[in-house]
Structure formats: structure tokens, C-alpha cells
N, C-alpha and C positions, 0 to 999 in steps of 0.2 A: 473456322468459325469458333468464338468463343463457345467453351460447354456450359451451358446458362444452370444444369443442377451445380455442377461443380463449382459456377459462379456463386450461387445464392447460398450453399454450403457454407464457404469460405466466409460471405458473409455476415450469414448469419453466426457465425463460429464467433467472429471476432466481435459481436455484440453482444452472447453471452460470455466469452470470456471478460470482457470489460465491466460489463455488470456482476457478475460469479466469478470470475476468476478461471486458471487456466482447468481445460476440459481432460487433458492427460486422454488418453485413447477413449471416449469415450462417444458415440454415434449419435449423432443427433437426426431426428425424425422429420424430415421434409421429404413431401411428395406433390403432386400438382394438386389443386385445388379442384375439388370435386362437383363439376358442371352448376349444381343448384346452390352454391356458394358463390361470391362475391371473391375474386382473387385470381394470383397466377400460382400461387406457389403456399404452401402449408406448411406450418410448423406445431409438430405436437409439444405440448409443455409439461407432461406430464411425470417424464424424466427429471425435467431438473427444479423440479419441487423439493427435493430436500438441498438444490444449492440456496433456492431462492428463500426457503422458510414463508412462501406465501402462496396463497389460494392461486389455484388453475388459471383465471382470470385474472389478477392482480397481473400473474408471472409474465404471462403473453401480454397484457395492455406493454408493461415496461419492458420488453425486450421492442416489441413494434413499435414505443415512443423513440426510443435510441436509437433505431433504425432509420424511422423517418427524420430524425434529425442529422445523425452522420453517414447513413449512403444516399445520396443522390439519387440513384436511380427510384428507387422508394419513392411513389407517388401516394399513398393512401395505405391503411393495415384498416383490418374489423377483427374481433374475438368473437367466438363461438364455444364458450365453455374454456376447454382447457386447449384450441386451437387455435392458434394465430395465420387470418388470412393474409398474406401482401401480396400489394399490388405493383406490379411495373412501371415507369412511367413511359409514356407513348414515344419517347428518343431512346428508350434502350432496345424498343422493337423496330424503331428507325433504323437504328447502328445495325441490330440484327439481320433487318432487311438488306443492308448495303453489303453486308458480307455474304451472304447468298446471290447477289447480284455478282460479285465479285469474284465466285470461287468457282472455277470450272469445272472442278469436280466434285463440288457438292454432291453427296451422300454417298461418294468412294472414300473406300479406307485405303490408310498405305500400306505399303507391303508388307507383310507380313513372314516372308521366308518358308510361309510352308507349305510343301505339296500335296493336294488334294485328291485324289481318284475319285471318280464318281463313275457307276457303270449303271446304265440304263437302258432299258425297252427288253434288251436279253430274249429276242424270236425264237421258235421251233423253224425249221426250214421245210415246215409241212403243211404250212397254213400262210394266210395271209395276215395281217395285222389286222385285230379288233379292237372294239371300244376300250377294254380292258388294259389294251397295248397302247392308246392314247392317255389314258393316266399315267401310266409307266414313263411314257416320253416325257409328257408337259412336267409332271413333276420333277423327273432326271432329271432334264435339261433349266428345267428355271432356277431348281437350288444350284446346280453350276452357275450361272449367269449370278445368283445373290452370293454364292460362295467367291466368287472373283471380286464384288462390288466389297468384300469385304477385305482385300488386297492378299488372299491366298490366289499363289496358281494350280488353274485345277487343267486336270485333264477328264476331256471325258470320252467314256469307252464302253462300246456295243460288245458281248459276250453272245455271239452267234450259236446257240444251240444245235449243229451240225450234224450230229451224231447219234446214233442209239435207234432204241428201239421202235420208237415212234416215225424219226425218220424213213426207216424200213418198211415201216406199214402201208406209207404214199409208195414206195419205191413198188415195192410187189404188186399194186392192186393197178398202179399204171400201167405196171411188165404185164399183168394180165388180163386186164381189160380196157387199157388206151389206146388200143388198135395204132399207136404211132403220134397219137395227136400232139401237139405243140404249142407254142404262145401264138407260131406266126398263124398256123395251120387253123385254129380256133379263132384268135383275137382278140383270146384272154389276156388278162396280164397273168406274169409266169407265174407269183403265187397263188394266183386263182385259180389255174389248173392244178398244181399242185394239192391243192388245198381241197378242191375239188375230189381227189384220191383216197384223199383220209377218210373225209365221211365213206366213199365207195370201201374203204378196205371197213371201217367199222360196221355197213348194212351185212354184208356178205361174212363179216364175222358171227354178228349176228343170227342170221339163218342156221348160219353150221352149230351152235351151240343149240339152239331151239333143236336141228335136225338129231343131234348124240342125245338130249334130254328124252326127245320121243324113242328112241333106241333103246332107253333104260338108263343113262348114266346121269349122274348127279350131276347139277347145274354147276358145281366149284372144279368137278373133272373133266364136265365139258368144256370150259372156260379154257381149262389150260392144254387141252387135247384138241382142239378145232385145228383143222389140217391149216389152214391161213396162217393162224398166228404162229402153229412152227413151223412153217413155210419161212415167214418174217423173222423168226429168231435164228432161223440159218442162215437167214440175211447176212445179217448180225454178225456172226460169227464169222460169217467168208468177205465181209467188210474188214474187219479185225484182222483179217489176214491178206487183205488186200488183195483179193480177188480180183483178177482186170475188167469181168466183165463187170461184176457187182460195180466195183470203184466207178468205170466209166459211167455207169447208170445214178450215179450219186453226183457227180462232179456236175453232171448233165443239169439234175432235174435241180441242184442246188442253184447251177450258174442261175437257171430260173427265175428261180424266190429271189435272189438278189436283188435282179434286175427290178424286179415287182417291188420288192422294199426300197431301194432306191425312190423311188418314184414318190409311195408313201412320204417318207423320209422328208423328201423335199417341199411338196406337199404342206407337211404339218410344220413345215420351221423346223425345223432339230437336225441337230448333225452331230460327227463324231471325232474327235480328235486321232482314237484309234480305232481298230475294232480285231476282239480275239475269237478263235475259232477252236471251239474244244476240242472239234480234231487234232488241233495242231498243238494241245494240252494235258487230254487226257493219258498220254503215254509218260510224262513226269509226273503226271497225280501216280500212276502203276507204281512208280520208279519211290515216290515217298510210301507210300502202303509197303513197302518190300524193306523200307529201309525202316518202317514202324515194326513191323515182323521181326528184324536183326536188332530193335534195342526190347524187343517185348511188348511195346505197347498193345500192338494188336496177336490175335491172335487167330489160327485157321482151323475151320470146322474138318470133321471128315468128308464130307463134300466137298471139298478144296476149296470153301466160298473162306473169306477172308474178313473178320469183324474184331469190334473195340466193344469193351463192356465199360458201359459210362454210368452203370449203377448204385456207384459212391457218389456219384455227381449229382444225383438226384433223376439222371433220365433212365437210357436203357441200354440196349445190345444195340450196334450200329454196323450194316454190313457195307464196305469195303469196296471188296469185290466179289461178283458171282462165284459161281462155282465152276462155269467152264473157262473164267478168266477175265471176262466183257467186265467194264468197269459199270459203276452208278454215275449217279450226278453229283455223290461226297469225291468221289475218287478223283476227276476234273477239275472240283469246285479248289480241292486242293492244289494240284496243280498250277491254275490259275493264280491260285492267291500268291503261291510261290515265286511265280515269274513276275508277277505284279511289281511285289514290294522288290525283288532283287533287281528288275534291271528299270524302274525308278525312283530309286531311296524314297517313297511314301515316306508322309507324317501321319496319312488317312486313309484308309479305302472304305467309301460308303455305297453299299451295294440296296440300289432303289429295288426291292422286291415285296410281290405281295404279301400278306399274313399271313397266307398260309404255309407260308415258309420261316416261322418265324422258328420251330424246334430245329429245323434244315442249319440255319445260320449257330443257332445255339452249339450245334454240336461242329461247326467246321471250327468255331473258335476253340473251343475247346481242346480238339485233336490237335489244331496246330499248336496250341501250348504244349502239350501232352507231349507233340514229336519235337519238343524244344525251342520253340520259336513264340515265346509272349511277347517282344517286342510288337509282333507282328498281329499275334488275335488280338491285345490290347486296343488296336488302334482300327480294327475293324468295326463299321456302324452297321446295324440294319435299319437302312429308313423302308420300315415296314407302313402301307399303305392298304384299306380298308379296298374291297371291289366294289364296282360299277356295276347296278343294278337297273334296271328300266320298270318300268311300268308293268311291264308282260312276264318281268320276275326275271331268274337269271338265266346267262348264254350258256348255252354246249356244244363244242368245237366237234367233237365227233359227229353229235346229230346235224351240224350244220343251221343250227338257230342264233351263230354269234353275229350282231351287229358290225359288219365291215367297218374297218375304216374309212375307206374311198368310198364308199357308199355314203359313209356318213359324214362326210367333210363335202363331198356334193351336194348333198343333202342342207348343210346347214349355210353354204353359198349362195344355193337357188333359195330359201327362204329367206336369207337378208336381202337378199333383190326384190323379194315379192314384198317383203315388209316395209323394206325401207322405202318401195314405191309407193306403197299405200298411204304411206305418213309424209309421199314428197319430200325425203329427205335427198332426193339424187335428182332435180329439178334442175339445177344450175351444171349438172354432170353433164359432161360427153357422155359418148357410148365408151369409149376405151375408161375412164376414171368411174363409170358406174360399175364396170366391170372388177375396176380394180377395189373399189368403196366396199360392194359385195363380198368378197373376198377375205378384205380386211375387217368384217365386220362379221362377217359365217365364223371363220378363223377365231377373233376375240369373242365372239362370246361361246363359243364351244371351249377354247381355252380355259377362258375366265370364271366360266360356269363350273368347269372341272375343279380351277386349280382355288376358288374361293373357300373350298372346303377342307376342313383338318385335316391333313394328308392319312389322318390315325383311322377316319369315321368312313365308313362306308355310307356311297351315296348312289342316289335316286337321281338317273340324270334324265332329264326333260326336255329334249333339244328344242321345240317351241319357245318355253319359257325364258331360254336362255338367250333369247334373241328380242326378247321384249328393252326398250330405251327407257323406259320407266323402273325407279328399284336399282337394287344391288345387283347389275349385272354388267356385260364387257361394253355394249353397245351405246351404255347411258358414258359411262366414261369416256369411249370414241368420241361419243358425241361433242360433250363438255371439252374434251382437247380441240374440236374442228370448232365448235363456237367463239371459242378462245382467238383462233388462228386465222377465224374471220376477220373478228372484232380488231386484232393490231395489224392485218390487209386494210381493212377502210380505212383504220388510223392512219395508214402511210401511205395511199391516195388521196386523202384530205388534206395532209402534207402536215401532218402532229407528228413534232418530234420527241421522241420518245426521251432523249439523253436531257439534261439539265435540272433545275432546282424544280423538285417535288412536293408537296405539298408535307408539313413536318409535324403535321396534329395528323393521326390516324382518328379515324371511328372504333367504337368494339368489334364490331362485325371484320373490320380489316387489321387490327390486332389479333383477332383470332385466327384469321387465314392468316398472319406471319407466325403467331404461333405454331401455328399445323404444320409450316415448313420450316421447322426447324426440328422440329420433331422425323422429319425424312433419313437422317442417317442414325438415330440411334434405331429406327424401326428396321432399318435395311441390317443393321448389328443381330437386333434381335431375331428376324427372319432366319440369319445366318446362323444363329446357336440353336437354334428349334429347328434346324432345315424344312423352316416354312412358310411357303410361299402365302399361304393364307392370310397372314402377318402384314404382310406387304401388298395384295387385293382387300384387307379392310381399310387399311389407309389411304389406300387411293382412292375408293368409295366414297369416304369421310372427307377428302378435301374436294373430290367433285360434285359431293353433294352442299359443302358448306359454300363452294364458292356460286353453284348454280342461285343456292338463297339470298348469293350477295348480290349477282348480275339483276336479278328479278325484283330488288331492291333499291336500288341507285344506277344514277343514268353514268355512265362513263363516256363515253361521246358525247352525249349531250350536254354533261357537267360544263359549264360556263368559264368556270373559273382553272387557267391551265396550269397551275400547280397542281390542282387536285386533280383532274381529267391523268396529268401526266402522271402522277403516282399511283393512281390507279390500272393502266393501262401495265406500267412496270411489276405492280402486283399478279395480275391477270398472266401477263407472260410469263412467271417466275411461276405459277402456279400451273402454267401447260408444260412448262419444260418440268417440272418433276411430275407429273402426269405421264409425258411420255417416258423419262427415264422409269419410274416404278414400273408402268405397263411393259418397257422391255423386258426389265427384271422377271417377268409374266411370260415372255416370248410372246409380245402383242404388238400389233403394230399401229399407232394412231393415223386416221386421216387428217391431211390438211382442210381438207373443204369436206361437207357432207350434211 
């Protein structure tokens, strides 16, 4: 499709060069004309007042007299001080329109050659997935979907947190009070039991700290002296050395959470192209920490604990490895990144984690420059994202107060059944398609509702509200695709054929929806350099709402006259099909009927 800034650019360039003379590298000021003006496109004049030697006004009347005399397309210009507005004429939004009709991949870019990582959701294998882990996903998974729409290939890839010391804590508090139980035995899902372990290993931590405090000992020595947690830390250690029975008891209660994430997984839409296992990493993070020790980098306590002093750098001391050998999560994260870029030539690796990880990230870039490798931290992103708060304030995974996932994706299913019942939007459904209507409409607007917001801003989510069809949300958009997808079903039972000569005079109302979609790939661009999706749920809003004011306006079936009926009808479908491509871009799914 032609680029219409680049078009009017050029333009306008060879108007003031013909009037001024040539412009030699110099920028000229067009932007889109701003809503409460008259216009498509803006040109400021205030730059080239000393070619023209004439007032603000004067300069803009004569660059827009010139204009509408030799481009064509030019239907009308107004001045506003030292701003010249033009206007389009309604066959250059025709043209416009027929190459979006035309172009099958309208709002995909082409290839680009370069490879992307993206790693996302990044579990404990001691919990199950929460609300917290649903932004993690939607947003991982959608800027992949927008990072491809911009013609990079991306890979995307789950980093399973497998290991350490947290894992340990479900491991021991199962060995000694699950009497045996199981996923089948229970009829949990297996991270539910699991998950189930952690809070039990944090209550029973608990007590024993309370019980050494009334003993006499300080709350900081009971902490680290409770018989459980060194219980767990020997875990730890006899894991690290592969212990059969330990290992068995790990392998077990992981195969578990798997299964249980699985399920999630599928569940929410998102999937993985890889997925790594810090078990199977953190013993080359050891292996680079050993090989930062032999060039100096780092350096080792008397403790045998193993750190980097990043104090020139503006942060701090960063430890390595413990002191009895157990690595951290820098030690891994290393690793990790190592295997990453070597065995597939990265251009990017953008690691979707929360804020509170943002000094976390600061400092792996860092080291990995430090142990020789900038190619590599260079090209590292942290798309750092703000937590999910509720109403009742925030979750706590050891007390057991975090919003489930399955809980809450149930949750937000059965209420677009109950809602969409109340408003009759599933009258004409079977029971199988209200089932499925449901689904797809729990699903968007929990999505939608998430991923609408700055991926930077910490948000207040509301799962009621988010299911509301009125406003900025997932379910008003479903909707506006399913009306859409009505409206060209009765057209094509009436037996209105959609293909042939259309009506060639637009309205403003439907110049403005061609405007709006053509404006679809450079948003989907910009999504792609802000990795964000939010970018791409305002636009969609913005044209389902513009077009909602258009249908509620003028009759399109009943329009009389069938060049206009048929060009209108051609509008309406051109504006469901980037509805649903942008809502994929969302990982949303629109209904046909609803």
C-alpha cells in the first residue's frame, strides 16, 4: 500500500521547492491534522519564512494555492495562522481503500532477517499459576505475535524455574506431612497439590520461628535457625549432588506442576516454541562464574561464597555463588543467556519480567559484558511490566491469598455466560456455540482488560468490569466483529453481491474509517518498537468504536441505491477483518455470531 505520510511529504516538498527553491536536507513539518480542525494532513510554515520573506499566513495560503492547482489529489487546503490544513479528495481514499481490499497481508511487514527471543510466564515448580502469571503470559505471548507481524522471526520460550530453594520447601513439607497423596489420589491438579505444600511448609515455618523467639532468641536467628528451613537447605545441597532419593522426589512432584501448567497453558492460549530448565543450566552458569574467577572479574569471600563488585558501576557487591557452592538465580540466569545466544545466533533476547526485577537484569547485563561478551548484554531487553493488584490489595503465594489462574479463567467464563445471557446476546446460539461464545468472550475480555494497559503501569484488575460490552473493553470489540459478520451473512442470503462497482463519492464518516485503516500497519510498527500491546488494543477500540457511530448512522442493507449498500458493506468487512487480525495480535479470539 502506498505510504500516504511519505506520499504528502514528497508532495508537499516539490511545492515548496518550486515556489522556494530546492530544500537541500532540510525537514519539513507534516503531521495529521488535529481532530478539531478541518483536514487530513498539516503542514507547519513556520520554517520556511525566511525562504518565503512572507507572513505565516501569506506562506501557507501560497504553498496550498500551488498545491490545489498541480496535485490532484488535493481537494480543498484552510490556514490556521502559520498552519496549512489539506485536504484529500475522496478517490485517493477510494485508491486507498482498494489496496487494502487487495493486499493479503495488510498490516504484516516483510522479513526482516532478524531473530528474536522472547521468554515468558518463567514458573516456580512449587505453585501453580496466578494472576500475576497471566500478565506475564498475555503480554509475552502478544509482543511475540506483534514482533512477527513485524516480519522478525521470533522464538518463544518458557524458562522453568526447577531448582533451588523454594522448590525444596514443597519437596520437604510433602515428605513430611502428604501422607502419600497425589493428583490422582486427591483430584487436584498436580500444581495444586504442590502448591498446596508451600504455604504448609511456610505455616510450620512459621510456628518454629515464633516457638525459638519465646525460647529467647532474636526473630533474624530464629529465622535462619528453624529446624525446617535447614531441613530444606539440605535438601538443597543433596539435590546438587544428586541424591537418588532427593532427585526421585523432585522429578516426581515436578512431573506434577507440569502436567498442571499444561492444562493452564492451553487454557489461556499461549504456547511455546521452546522451553529451558535451569536444572539443565545452572551448572554452565557455575562453569562461567569459575571462568570470571580465572580472568579476575569476580572475586571469593572467605566463606567460599563467590561475588562481583559493581561499585564503579554505580550498583553494588553481587553474589555468584553461596558459600557451600548452590548457585543463585544470577548464576542460571547466566548460563541461560549463554546457551541462548550460542546455539541460536540472537539479534534479541527480550526477557518479559516483573519490576521488581529490574536491578536483577541491570546487573546480568552488566557481568556478561564484564566476562567479555557485549555483543550479547547489548542486545538484551527487559520488557519490565508493573503487578496486578485487586481490589483486596496485593497476593501472597506463601500465605495462599494469590488469585488462581484456573480459578480465574473459570470465573471469568461463567460470568460472560451469565452476562451475555442477561443482555440476550446468545439467543440465536446452540448450547455447544454459547458455550463456545462464553469462552471466547471470559477469555477476551480478561485478556483485553489486562493487555489494554501500559505494560510499564501497574494495574487494578476488576474482572466484573471487564466483561462489561459497553466502553473500552474485549467484549465491546467481539461484539462489533460478530455484528459485522452478521450484517455480510444476511447480505449473502439476500443474495447482495459484494464484488463489482461501488459507490466512488465516500461520506466523512467513511473516509474516516478508510483513514483509520490505513493507519493499521504503521500501529502494528509501532506496537513492535515499544513492545506494546496497548498500542494495538487502543486502535482497535478506536475503530470499533468509530465504526459502531457509523452503523448507528446510515442504513447499509437498507441503503436503496447498490453501489452505495455495496461499498459500504466492502467497508464493514475490511474493518472486521483488521479487528480480528489486531485482536489476534491480543491472543483474542473474535466470534462469528453473538
Amino acid at each position: 500500500m502506498k505510504h500516504i505520510e511519505t506520499y504528502i511529504a514528497q508532495a508537499v516538498r516539490g511545492a515548496v521547492e518550486s515556489l522556494y527553491g530546492p530544500l537541500a536536507d532540510e525537514q519539513l513539518q507534516i503531521q495529521k491534522t488535529r481532530r478539531e480542525f478541518e483536514g487530513d494532513y498539516t503542514l507547519v510554515a513556520f520554517p520556511l519564512l525566511r525562504r518565503s520573506r512572507k507572513s505565516p499566513e501569506a506562506t501557507a495560503t501560497e504553498i496550498g494555492e500551488y498545491m490545489q492547482a498541480h496535485v490532484s489529489e488535493i481537494r480543498s487546503f484552510n490556514v490556521i495562522k502559520g498552519f496549512l490544513n489539506l485536504t484529500l479528495d475522496s478517490s485517493f481514499w477510494q485508491d486507498r481503500f482498494a489496496e487494502i481490499v487487495a493486499d493479503e497481508h495488510f498490516g504484516e511487514a516483510p522479513a526482516t532477517g532478524r531473530t528474536v527471543m522472547i521468554e515468558y510466564s518463567s514458573p516456580n515448580t512449587n505453585k501453580p499459576l496466578h494472576l500475576g502469571h497471566i500478565r506475564n503470559n498475555l503480554l509475552g505471548y502478544s509482543v511475540a505475535q506483534i514482533l512477527k507481524a513485524n516480519g522478525h522471526k521470533v522464538i518463544k520460550v518458557n524458562l522453568v524455574n526447577d531448582r533451588g530453594i523454594h522448590i525444596c520447601k514443597s519437596m520437604l513439607a510433602w515428605k513430611l506431612y502428604g501422607n502419600g497423596e497425589t493428583p490422582e489420589s486427591t483430584g487436584m491438579k498436580g500444581d495444586h497439590l504442590v502448591g498446596k505444600y508451600y504455604v504448609e511448609f511456610d505455616k510450620h515455618y512459621k510456628a518454629q520461628v515464633k516457638e525459638l523467639m519465646a525460647q529467647g532468641m532474636s526473630e533474624d536467628e530464629a529465622k535462619k535457625q528453624a529446624p525446617i528451613l535447614r531441613e530444606a537447605q539440605e535438601m538443597l545441597r543433596k539435590w546438587e549432588a544428586k541424591d537418588p532419593e532427593v532427585y526421585a522426589l523432585w522429578e516426581r512432584m515436578n512431573g506434577w506442576v507440569y502436567a498442571g501448567f499444561d492444562v493452564t497453558y492451553k487454557a489461556l492460549g499461549v504456547d511455546f516454541d521452546k522451553v529451558y530448565y535451569e536444572s539443565q543450566t545452572y551448572l554452565l552458569g557455575k562453569s562461567l562464574v569459575e571462568e570470571g574467577l580465572r580472568k579476575g572479574v569476580f572475586y571469593r569471600r572467605e566463606d567460599n561464597s563467590v561475588w562481583i563488585d559493581l561499585r564503579n558501576d554505580g550498583l553494588d557487591e553481587k553474589l555468584l555463588l553461596r558459600g557451600d557452592g548452590t548457585s543463585v538465580y544470577m548464576t542460571q540466569d547466566l548460563g541461560t543467556a549463554y546457551r541462548r545466544f550460542e546455539d541460536n545466533r540472537l539479534d534479541d533476547m527480550i526477557y518479559v519480567v516483573g519490576n521488581e526485577q529490574n536491578y536483577h537484569f541491570q546487573v546480568l547485563k552488566l557481568v556478561l559484558k564484564k566476562l567479555g561478551y557485549p555483543e550479547w548484554s547489548d542486545h538484551i531487553t527487559h520488557l519490565s511490566y508493573g503487578m496486578v493488584e485487586l481490589p483486596e490489595g496485593k497476593m501472597k503465594s506463601r500465605e495462599g491469598t494469590v488469585v488462581d489462574a484456573d480459578d480465574l479463567i473459570a470465573d471469568m467464563v461463567a460470568t460472560a455466560r451469565e452476562m451475555s445471557a442477561e443482555l440476550g446476546k446468545l439467543a440465536d446460539c446452540s448450547e455447544a456455540e454459547a458455550d463456545a461464545v462464553s469462552t471466547m468472550v471470559g477469555l477476551g475480555a480478561l485478556k483485553y482488560f489486562i493487555l489494554k494497559v501500559d505494560p510499564k503501569k501497574t494495574m487494578l484488575f476488576d474482572p466484573r468490569e471487564s466483561i462489561d460490552f459497553n466502553g473500552n473493553t474485549g467484549p465491546f470489540i467481539q461484539y462489533t466483529h460478530a455484528r459485522i459478520r452478521s450484517l455480510l451473512r444476511k447480505a449473502a442470503e439476500a443474495g447482495i453481491e459484494l464484488q463489482g462497482d461501488a459507490a466512488a463519492e465516500y461520506l466523512p464518516e467513511e473516509i474516516a474509517l478508510v483513514k483509520l485503516l490505513t493507519d493499521y500497519p504503521a500501529t502494528v510498527a509501532a506496537a513492535g518498537a515499544d513492545f506494546a500491546p496497548s498500542i494495538i488494543g487502543a486502535y482497535v477500540y478506536e475503530l470499533s468504536k468509530q465504526f459502531n457511530g457509523y452503523y448507528h448512522d446510515h442504513a447499509i442493507l437498507r441503503e436503496e441505491r447498490a453501489e452505495v449498500r455495496r461499498m459500504r458493506l466492502q467497508l464493514a468487512g475490511q474493518v472486521a477483518r483488521v479487528i480480528r487480525s489486531g485482536m489476534a495480535l491480543l491472543g483474542i479470539d473474535v466470534p462469528e455470531r453473538m
